[in-house]
mmCIF file of the C-alpha atoms, coordinates in Angstrom:
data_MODEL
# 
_entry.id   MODEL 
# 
loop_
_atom_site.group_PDB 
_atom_site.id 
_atom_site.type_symbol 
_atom_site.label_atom_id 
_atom_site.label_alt_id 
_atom_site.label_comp_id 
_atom_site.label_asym_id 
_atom_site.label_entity_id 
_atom_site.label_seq_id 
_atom_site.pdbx_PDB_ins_code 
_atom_site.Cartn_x 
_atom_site.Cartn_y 
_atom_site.Cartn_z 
_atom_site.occupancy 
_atom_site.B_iso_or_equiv 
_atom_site.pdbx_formal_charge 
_atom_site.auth_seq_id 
_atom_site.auth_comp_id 
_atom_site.auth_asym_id 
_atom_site.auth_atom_id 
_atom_site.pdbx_PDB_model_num 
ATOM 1   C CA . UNK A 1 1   ? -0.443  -6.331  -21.263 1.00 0.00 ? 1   UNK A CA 1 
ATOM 2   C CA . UNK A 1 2   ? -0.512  -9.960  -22.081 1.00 0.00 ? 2   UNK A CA 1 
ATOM 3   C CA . UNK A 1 3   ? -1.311  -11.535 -18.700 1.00 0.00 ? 3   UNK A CA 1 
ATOM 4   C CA . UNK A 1 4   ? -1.382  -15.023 -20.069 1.00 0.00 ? 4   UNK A CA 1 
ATOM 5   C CA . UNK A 1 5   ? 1.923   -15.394 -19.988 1.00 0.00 ? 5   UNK A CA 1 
ATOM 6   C CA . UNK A 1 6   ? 2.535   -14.076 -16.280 1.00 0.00 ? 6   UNK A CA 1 
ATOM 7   C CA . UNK A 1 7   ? 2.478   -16.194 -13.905 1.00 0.00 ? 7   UNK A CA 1 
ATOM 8   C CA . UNK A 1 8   ? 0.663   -15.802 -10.126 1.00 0.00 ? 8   UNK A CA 1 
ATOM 9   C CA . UNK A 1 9   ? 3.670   -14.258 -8.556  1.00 0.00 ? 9   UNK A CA 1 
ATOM 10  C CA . UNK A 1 10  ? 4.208   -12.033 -11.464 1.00 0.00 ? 10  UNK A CA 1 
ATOM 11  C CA . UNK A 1 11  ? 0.967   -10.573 -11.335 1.00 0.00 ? 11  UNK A CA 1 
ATOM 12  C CA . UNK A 1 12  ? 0.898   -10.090 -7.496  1.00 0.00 ? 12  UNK A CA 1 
ATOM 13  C CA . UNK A 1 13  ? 4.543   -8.122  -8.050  1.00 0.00 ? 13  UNK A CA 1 
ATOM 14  C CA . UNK A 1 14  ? 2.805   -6.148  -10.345 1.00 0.00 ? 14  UNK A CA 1 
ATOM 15  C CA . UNK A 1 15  ? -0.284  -5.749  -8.681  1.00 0.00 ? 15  UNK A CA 1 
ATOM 16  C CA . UNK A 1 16  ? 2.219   -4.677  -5.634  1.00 0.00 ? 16  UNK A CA 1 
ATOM 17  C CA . UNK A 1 17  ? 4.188   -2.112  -7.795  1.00 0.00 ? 17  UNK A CA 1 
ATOM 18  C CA . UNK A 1 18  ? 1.131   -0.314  -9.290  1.00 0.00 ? 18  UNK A CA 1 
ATOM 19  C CA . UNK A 1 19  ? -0.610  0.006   -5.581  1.00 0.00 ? 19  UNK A CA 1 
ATOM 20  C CA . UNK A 1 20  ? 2.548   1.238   -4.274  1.00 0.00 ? 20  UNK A CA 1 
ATOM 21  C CA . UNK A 1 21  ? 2.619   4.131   -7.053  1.00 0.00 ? 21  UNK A CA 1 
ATOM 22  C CA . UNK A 1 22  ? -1.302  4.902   -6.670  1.00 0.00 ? 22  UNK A CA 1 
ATOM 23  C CA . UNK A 1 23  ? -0.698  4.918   -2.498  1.00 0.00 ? 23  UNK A CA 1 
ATOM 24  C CA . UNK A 1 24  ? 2.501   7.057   -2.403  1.00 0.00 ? 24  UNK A CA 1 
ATOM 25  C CA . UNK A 1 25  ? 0.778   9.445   -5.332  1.00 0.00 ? 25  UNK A CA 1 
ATOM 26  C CA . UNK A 1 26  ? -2.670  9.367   -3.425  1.00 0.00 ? 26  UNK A CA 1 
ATOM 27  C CA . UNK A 1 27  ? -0.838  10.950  -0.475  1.00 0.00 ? 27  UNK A CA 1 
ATOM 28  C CA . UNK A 1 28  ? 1.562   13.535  -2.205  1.00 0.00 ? 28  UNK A CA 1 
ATOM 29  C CA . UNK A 1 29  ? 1.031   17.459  -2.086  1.00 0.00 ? 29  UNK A CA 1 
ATOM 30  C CA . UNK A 1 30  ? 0.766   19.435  -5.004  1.00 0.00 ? 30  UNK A CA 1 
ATOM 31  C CA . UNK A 1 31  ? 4.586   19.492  -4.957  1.00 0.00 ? 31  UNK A CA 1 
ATOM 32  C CA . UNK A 1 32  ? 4.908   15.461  -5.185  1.00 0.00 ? 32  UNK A CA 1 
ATOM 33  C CA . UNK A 1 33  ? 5.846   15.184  -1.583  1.00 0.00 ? 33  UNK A CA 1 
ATOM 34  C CA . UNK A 1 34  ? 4.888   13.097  1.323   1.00 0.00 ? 34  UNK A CA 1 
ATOM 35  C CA . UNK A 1 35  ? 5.138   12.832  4.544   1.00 0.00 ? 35  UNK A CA 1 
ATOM 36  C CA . UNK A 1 36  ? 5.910   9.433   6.109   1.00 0.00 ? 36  UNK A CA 1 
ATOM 37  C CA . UNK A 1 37  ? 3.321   7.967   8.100   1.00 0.00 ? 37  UNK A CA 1 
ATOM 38  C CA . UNK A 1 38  ? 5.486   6.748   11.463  1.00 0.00 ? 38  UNK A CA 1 
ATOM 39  C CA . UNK A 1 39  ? 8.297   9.798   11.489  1.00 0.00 ? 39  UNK A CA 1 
ATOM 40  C CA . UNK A 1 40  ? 6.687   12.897  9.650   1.00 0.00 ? 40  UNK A CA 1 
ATOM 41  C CA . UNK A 1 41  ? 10.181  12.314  7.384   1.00 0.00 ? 41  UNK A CA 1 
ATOM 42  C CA . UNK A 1 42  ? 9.085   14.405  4.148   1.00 0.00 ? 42  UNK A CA 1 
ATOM 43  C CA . UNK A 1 43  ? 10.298  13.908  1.099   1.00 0.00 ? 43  UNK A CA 1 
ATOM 44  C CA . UNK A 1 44  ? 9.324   13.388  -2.801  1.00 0.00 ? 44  UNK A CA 1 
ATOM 45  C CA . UNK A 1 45  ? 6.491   9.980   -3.025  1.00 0.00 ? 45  UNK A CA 1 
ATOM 46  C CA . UNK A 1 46  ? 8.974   8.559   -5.526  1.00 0.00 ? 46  UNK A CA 1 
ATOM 47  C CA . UNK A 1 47  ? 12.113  8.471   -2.762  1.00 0.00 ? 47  UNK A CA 1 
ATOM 48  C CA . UNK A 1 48  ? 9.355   6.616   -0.315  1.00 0.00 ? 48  UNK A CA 1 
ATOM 49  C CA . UNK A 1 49  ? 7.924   3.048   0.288   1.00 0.00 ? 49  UNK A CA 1 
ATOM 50  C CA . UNK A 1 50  ? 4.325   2.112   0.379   1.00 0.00 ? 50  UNK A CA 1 
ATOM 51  C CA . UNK A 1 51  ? 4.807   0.711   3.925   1.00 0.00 ? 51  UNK A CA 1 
ATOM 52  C CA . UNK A 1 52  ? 2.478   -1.414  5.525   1.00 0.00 ? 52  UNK A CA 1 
ATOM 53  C CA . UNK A 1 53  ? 1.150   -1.839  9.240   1.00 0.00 ? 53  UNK A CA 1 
ATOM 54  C CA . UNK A 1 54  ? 0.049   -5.504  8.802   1.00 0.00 ? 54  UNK A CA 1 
ATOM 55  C CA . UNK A 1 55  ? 2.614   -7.460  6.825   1.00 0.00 ? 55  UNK A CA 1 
ATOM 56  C CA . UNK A 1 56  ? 2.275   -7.643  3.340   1.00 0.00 ? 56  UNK A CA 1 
ATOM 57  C CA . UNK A 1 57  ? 1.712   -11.927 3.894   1.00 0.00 ? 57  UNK A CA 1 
ATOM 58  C CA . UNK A 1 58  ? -1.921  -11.507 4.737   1.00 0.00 ? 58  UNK A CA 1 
ATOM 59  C CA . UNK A 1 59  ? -3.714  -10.837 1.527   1.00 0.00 ? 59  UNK A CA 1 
ATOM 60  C CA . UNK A 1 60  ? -6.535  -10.094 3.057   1.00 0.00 ? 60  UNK A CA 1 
ATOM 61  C CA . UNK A 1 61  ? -5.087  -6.613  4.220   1.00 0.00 ? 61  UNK A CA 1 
ATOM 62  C CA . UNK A 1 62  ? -2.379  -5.917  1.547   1.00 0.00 ? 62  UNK A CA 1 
ATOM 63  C CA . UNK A 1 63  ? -3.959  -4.091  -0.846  1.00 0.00 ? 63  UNK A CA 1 
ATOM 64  C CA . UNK A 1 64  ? -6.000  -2.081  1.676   1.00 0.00 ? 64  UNK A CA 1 
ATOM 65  C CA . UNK A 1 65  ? -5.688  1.446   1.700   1.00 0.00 ? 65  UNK A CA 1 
ATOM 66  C CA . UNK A 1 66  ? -6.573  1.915   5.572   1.00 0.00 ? 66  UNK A CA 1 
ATOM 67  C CA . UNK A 1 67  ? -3.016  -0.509  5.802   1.00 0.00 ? 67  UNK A CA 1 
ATOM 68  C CA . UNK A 1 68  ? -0.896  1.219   3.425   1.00 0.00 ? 68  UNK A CA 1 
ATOM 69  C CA . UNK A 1 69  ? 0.853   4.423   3.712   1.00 0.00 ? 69  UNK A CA 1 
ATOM 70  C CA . UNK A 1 70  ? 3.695   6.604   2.713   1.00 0.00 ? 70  UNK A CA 1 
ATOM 71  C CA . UNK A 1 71  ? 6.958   5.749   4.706   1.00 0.00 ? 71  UNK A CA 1 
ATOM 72  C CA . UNK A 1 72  ? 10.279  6.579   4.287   1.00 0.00 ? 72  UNK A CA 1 
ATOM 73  C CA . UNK A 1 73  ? 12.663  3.980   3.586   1.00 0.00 ? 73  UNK A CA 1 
ATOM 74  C CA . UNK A 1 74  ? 14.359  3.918   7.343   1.00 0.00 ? 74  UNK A CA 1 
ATOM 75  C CA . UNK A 1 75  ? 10.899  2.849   9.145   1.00 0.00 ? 75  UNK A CA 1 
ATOM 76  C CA . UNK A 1 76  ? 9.929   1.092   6.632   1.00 0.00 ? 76  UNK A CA 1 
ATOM 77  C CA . UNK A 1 77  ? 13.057  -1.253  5.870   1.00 0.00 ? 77  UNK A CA 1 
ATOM 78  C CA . UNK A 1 78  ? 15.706  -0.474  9.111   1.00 0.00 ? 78  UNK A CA 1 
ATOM 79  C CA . UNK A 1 79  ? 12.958  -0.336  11.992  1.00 0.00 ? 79  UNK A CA 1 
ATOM 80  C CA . UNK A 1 80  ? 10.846  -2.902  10.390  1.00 0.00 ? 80  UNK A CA 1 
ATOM 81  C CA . UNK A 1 81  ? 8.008   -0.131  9.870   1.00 0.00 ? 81  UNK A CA 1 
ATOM 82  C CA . UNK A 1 82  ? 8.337   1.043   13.170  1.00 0.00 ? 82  UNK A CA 1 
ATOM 83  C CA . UNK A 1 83  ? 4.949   -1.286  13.738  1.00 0.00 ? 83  UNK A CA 1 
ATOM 84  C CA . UNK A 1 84  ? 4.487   0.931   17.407  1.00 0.00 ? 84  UNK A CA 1 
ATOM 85  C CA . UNK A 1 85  ? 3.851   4.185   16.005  1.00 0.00 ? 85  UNK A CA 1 
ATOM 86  C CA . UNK A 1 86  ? 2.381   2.650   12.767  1.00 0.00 ? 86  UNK A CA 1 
ATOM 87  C CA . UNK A 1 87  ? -0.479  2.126   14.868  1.00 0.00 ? 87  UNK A CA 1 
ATOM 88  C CA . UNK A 1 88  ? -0.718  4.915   17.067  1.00 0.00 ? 88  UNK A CA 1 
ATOM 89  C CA . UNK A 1 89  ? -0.894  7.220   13.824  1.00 0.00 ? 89  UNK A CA 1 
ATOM 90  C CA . UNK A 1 90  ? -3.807  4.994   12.294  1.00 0.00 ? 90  UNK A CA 1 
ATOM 91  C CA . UNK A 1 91  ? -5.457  5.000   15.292  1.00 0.00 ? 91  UNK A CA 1 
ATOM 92  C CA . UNK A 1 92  ? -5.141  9.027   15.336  1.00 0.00 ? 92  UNK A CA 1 
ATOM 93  C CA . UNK A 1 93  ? -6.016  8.617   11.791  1.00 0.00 ? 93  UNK A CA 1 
ATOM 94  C CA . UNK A 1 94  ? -9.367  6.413   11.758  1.00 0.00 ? 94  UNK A CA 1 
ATOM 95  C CA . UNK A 1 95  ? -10.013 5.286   15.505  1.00 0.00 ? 95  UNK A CA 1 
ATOM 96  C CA . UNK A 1 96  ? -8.978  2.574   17.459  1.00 0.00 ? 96  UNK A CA 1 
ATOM 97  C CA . UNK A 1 97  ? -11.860 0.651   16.781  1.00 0.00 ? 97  UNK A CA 1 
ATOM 98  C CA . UNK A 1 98  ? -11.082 0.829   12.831  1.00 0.00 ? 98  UNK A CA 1 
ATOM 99  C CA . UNK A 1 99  ? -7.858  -0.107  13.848  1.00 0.00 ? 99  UNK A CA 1 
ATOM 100 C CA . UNK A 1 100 ? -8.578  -3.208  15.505  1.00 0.00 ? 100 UNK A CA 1 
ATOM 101 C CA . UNK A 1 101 ? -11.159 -4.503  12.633  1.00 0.00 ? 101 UNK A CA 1 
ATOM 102 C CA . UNK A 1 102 ? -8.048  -3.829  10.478  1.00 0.00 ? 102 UNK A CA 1 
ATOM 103 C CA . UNK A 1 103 ? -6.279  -6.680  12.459  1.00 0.00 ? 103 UNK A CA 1 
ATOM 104 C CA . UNK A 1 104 ? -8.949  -9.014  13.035  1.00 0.00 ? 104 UNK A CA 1 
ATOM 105 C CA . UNK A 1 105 ? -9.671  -9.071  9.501   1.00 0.00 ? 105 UNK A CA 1 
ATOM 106 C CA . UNK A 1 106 ? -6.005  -9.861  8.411   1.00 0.00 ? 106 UNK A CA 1 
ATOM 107 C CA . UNK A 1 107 ? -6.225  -13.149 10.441  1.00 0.00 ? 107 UNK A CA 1 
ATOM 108 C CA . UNK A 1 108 ? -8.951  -14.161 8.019   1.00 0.00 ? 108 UNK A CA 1 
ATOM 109 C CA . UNK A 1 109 ? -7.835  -16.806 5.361   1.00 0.00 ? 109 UNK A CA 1 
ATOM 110 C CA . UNK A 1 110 ? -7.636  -15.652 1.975   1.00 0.00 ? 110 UNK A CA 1 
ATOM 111 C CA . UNK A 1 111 ? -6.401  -16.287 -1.586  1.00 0.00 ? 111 UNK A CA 1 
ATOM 112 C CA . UNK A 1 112 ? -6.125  -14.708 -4.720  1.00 0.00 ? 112 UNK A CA 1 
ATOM 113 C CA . UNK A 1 113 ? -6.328  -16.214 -7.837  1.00 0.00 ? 113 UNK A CA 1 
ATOM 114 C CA . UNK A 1 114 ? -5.771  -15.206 -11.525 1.00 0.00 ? 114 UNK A CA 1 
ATOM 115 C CA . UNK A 1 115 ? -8.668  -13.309 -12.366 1.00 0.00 ? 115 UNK A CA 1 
ATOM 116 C CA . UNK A 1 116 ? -8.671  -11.242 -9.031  1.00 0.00 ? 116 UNK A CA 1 
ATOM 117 C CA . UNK A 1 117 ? -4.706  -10.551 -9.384  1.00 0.00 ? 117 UNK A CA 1 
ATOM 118 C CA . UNK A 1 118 ? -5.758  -9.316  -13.147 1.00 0.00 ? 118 UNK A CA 1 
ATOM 119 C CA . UNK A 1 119 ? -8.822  -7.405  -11.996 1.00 0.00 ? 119 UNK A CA 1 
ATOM 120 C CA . UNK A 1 120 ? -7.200  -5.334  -9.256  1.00 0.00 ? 120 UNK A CA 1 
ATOM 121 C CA . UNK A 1 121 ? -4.159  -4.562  -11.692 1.00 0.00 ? 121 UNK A CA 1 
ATOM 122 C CA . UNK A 1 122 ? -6.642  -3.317  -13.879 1.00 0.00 ? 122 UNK A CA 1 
ATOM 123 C CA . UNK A 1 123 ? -8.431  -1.124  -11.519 1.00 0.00 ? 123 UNK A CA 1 
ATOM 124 C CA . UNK A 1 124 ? -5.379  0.409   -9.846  1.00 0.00 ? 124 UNK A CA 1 
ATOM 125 C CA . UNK A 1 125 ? -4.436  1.064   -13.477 1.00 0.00 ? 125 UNK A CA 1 
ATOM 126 C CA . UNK A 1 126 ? -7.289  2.743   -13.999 1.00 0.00 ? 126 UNK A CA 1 
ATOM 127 C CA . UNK A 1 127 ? -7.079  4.909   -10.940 1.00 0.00 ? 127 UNK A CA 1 
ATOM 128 C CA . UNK A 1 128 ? -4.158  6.097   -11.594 1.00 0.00 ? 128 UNK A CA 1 
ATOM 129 C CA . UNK A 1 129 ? -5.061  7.057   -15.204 1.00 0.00 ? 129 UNK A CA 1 
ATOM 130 C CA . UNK A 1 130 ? -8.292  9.012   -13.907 1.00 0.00 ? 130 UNK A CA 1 
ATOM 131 C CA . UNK A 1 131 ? -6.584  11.043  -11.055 1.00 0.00 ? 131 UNK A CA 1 
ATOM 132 C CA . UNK A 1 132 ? -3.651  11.856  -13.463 1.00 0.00 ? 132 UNK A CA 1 
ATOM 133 C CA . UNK A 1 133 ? -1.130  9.978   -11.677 1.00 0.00 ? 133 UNK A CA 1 
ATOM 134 C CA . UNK A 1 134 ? 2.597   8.474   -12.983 1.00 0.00 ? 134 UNK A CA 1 
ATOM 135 C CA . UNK A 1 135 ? 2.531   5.051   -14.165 1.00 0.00 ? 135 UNK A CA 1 
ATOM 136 C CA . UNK A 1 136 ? 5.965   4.032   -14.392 1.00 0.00 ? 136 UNK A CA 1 
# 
């Protein structure tokens, strides 16, 4: 991929779509399915969202696996990703202390520039190659 030509919010869709295919595929069964992270809704990883607990507009926390999950399209997009038991699931999940570093650290200012949007695109990419996984 020629990423000279892409602009910044071009490669942060792209970075987006490629960590939404490695987190959905990370959580599948051997069957492909998932199960989605607020209502145990189960169904095929490509007929799910990558939903996130903190909002995707702190960067800090966007691309972090302990803040992305499976979730089927209702929580995710009609209840707003059902933020309530979001959270009671992580904290189930990795603790509640985990849980509240999680948060504290999205409030922390960050940016991304070129070269980090290009370098995580590149290692998702790779990921996904060296588990087997559907790039699409």
């Amino acid at each position: 991929m020629d990423y000279s030509k892409k602009t910044l919010s071009q490669l942060q869709a792209e970075l987006d779509r490629l960590f939404s295919l490695y987190v959905r595929q990370l959580h599948a069964d051997d069957r492909g399915f998932v199960r989605c992270i607020t209502c145990n809704f189960e169904d095929h990883w490509r007929n799910v969202d990558a939903g996130h607990f903190i909002s995707r507009k702190f960067l800090k926390t966007r691309f972090s696996l302990l803040n992305v999950y499976p979730q089927c399209r209702v929580c995710n997009r009609h209840k707003d990703g059902d933020e309530i038991r979001y959270r009671k699931k992580l904290i189930q999940l990795h603790g509640e202390q985990e849980v509240k570093n999680l948060e504290e650290i999205s409030k922390r200012t960050f940016k991304m520039d070129r070269v980090d949007y290009i370098t995580g695109i590149e290692i998702i990419k790779n990921k996904l190659k060296d588990k087997g996984f559907k790039i699409r």
